[in-house]
N, C-alpha and C positions, 0 to 999 in steps of 0.2 A: 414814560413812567418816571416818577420822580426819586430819587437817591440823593443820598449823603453819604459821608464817611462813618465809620464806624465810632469813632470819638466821637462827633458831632452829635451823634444821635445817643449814646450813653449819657453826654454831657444834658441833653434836651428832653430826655425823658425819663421817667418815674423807675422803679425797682422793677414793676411789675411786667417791663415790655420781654415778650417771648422772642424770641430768637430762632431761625431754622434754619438748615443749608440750603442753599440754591438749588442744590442737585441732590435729590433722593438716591440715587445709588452711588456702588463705587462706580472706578473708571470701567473695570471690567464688564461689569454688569453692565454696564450702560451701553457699551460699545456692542454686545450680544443683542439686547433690546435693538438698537437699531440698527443691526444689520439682519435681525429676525423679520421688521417690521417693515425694511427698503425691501427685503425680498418679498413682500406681500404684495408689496405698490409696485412693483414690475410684474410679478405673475400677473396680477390685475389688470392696469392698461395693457401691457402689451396682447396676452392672453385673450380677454374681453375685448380689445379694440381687433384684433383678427377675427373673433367671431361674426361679429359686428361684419366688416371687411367680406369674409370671405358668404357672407348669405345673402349680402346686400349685392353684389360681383355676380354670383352664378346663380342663374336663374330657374336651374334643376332645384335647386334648395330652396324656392319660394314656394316653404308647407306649412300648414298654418303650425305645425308641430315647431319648424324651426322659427317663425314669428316671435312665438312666446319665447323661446331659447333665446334670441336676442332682443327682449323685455328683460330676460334675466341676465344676459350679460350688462346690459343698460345698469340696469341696477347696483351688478358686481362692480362697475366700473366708477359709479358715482361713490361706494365705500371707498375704494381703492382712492380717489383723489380727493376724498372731501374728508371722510372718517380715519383715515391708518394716522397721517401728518399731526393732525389735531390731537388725537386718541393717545399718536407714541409721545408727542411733546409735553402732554399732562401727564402722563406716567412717567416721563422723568425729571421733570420741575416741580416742585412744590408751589402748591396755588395753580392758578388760572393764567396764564401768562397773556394771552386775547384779549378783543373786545365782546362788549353784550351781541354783537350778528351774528361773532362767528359761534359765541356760546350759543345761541337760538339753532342759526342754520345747522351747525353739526349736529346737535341734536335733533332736528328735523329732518337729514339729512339721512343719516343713519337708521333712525326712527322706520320711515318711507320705503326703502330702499332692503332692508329687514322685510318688512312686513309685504312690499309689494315681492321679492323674491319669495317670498312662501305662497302669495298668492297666487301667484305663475304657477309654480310648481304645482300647485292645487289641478290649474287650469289643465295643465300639460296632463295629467294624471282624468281630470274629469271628459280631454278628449280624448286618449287613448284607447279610456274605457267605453266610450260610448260608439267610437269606430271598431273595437273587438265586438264586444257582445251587441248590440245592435244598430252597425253598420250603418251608422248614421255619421257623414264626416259635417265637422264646422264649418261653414264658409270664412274667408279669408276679412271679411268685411266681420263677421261675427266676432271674430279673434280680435280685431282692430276695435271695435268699441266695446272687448271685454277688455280687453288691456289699458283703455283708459277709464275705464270704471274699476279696474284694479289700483291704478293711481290714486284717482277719487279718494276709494275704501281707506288706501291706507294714508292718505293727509288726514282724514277724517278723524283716523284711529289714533295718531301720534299729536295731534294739530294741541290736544289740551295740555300735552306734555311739556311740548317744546313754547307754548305759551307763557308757562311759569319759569322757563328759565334764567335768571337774575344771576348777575353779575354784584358784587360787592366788596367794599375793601373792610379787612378787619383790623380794627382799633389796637395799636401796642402789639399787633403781631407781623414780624420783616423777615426779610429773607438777606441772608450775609453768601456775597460770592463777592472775594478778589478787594478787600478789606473796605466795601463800598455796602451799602444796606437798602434795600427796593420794599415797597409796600405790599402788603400777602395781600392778595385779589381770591376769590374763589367762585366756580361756576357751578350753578345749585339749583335744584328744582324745588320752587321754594312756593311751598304747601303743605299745609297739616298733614303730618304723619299717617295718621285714620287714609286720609282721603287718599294718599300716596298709596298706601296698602293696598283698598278698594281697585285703583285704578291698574295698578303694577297686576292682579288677579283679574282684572278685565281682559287686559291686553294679553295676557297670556294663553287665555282660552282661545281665543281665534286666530291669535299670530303663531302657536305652537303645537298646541293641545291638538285643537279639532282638528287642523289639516295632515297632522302625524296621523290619527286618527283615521279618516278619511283615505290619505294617500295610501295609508295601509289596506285598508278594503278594499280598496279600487284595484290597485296591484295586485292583491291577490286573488281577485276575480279574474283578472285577463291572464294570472299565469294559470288557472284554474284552465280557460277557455283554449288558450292554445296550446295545452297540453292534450288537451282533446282534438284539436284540429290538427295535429302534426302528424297525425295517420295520415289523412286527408290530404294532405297539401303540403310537403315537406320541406317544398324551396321558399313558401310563402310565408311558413308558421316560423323557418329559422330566420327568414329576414324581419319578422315582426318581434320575436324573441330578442333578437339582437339589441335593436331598439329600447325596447322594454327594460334590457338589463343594463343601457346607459342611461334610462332615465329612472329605472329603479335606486340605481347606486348614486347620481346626483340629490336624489330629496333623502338616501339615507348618512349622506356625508353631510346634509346642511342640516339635520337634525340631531345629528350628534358633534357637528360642530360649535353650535349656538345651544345646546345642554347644558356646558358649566358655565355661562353668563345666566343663564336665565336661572338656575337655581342659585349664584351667587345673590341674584339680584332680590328674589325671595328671602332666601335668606336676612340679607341687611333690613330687609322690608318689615318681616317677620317677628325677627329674632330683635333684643334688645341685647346690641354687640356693648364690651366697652369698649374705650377710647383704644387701648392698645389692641383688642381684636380688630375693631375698624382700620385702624391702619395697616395693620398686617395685610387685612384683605387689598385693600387699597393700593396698596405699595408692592405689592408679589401677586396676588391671586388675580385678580382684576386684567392688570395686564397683559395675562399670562391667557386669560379666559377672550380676551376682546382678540389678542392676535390668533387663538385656534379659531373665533370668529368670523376673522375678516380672511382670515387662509381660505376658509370657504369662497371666497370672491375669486380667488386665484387659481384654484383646485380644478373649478370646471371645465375651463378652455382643455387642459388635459384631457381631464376624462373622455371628451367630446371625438378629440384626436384618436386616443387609444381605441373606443367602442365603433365608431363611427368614419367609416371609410373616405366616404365622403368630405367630412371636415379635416383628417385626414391628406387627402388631394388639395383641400384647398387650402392648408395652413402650407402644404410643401411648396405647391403654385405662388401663395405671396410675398411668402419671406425666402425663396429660391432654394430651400433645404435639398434640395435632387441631388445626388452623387456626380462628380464629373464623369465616372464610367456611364452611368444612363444615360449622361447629357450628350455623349458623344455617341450611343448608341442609337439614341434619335433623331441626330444630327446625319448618322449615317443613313438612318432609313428617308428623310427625308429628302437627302439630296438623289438618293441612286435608284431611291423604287420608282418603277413605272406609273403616270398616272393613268387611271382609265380613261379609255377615248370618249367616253359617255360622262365625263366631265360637266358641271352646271355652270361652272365660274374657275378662273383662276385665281381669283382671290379667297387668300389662307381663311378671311371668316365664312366664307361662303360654303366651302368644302364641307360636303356630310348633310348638307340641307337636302341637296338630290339624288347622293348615293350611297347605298347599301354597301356595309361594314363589310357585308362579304365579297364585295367588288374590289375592294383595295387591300388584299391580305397582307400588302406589304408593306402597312402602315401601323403602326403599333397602336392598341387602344388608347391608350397615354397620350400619342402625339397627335389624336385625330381630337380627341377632347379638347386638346390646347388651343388647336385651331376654330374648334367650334364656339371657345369663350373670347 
């Protein structure tokens, strides 16, 4: 990028050149933004990359349910490293500081990765309900090329977006940091307003609308269904339950997370802001809306832990979270319990393949798992 000094460029140019700081906020502010927005990008990878890890690892957890789950951490994970960096460094630089790819890809990026997690979620929601009320499961091949027709869908739906987006330098307007002056660059979607409007209310129905919609009927039919089956079958309708209410509360946190971006987004669309509303928006609101956003990418690996026992086990198994007191209490059962003489294998992965849980009582379920992955 090219600069001068501050003289230089008074001396060089007309009455009318505009002026701006380099950095939109104060210091405080700024150092809140990013450390609000480093802790999204670590929820993110690391979160999203254990889910990823631990469904890919154990082979009890290859359900078409958790498939989709890790389409959705996919996705959580591409925000996390393509959208938070780009997203927090335009909210606090004035102008566009990038080039025209990464203005494209980010917005294509983010675009994709938006709309295919709503899709999933849709999915997760339209299989649930069709294994509740009629006991119909997805095959696993079925999941796999809905998952990339959910890709497809959403390059499709973003593809004209991220088409027009243009990179540009504006004429007589710099930016002053450290008594040196840079060119204002800006990243813009750059299309008749009408058409913007039109399109901004397209995407809206299908990447928010309908599947809110949707997910909501769907959900409240299967809590409708095993509310009646739980007479029935009380061990089966609470483990289905359970399920149910981490993936109920996953589509109702990404819906009310991505809430005050998409009406901000209506709004500017909408509304004829002026100059000082727009920035307002732009300089507080925006960023304020894009990081409860992207928290959404972060949030889930939790959730997953807290609801789900299972992930659970295997976020403890990866990243060694076990207590030393357990560690040593299955160190003890290990070395001193007898094994049975009806043994299939002495090797630790073999064990449990030919004998019955209730043959080795004095092995913990915990350490007979470990062996069996």
């Amino acid at each position: 990028m090219n600069k001068m000094t501050l003289n230089q460029a008074v001396n060089l140019t007309s009455d009318n050149i505009t002026l701006l700081p380099y950095y939109i906020h104060s210091a405080g502010l700024t150092v809140m933004y990013i450390f609000s927005y480093m802790l999204v990008l670590l929820l993110s990878v690391v979160g999203n990359g254990l889910v990823c890890l631990v469904v890919f690892r154990n082979r009890k957890m290859h359900s078409v349910t958790n498939l989709f789950i890790v389409n959705l951490a996919i996705s959580d994970l591409l925000v996390g490293v393509i959208c938070v960096p780009t997203t927090l460094t335009d909210s606090l630089i004035s102008g566009w500081p990038f080039s025209q790819i990464t203005c494209t890809l980010s917005n294509l990026i983010q675009g994709m990765s938006v709309s295919a997690s709503v899709f999933t979620l849709t999915a997760i929601a339209v299989d649930r309900f069709t294994k509740t009320v009629y006991h119909h499961h997805l095959r696993p091949v079925t999941a796999l090329f809905t998952i990339i027709f959910i890709w497809l869908l959403a390059f499709a739906i973003i593809f004209p977006s991220a088409a027009t987006m243009t990179v540009i330098r504006l004429d007589n307007m710099y930016l002053v940091h450290d008594n040196q002056m840079y060119p204002l660059c800006i990243c813009f979607e750059d299309w008749a307003k009408a058409v913007r409007r039109v399109y901004t209310l397209v995407i809206f129905i299908p990447v928010y609308l309908a599947p809110l919609v949707l997910i909501s009927l769907m959900y409240g039919c299967i809590a409708g269904k095993l509310s009646n089956n739980l007479r029935e079958n009380r061990v089966q309708s609470r483990k289905k339950i359970k399920v149910i209410r981490m993936l109920i509360m996953v589509a109702f946190l990404f819906i009310v997370s991505w809430l005050p971006l998409w009406i901000l987004m209506l709004l500017t669309d909408y509304q004829d802001l002026d100059r000082q509303q727009t920035d307002f928006l732009s300089s507080y609101l925006f960023p304020v809306a894009h990081w409860l956003a992207f928290f959404n990418s972060g949030i889930n690996p939790i959730i997953y832990g807290f609801f789900n026992e299972n992930f659970r086990r295997g976020f403890q198994a990866t990243v060694g979270f076990s207590s030393c007191r357990s560690f040593l209490t299955e160190m003890r059962h290990m070395l001193f319990s007898l094994v049975p003489p009806n043994r299939v294998s002495d090797k630790p992965e073999d064990i449990g393949q030919g004998i019955l849980l209730e043959d080795i009582p004095q092995v913990s379920h915990r350490v007979l798992e470990a062996w069996i992955e």
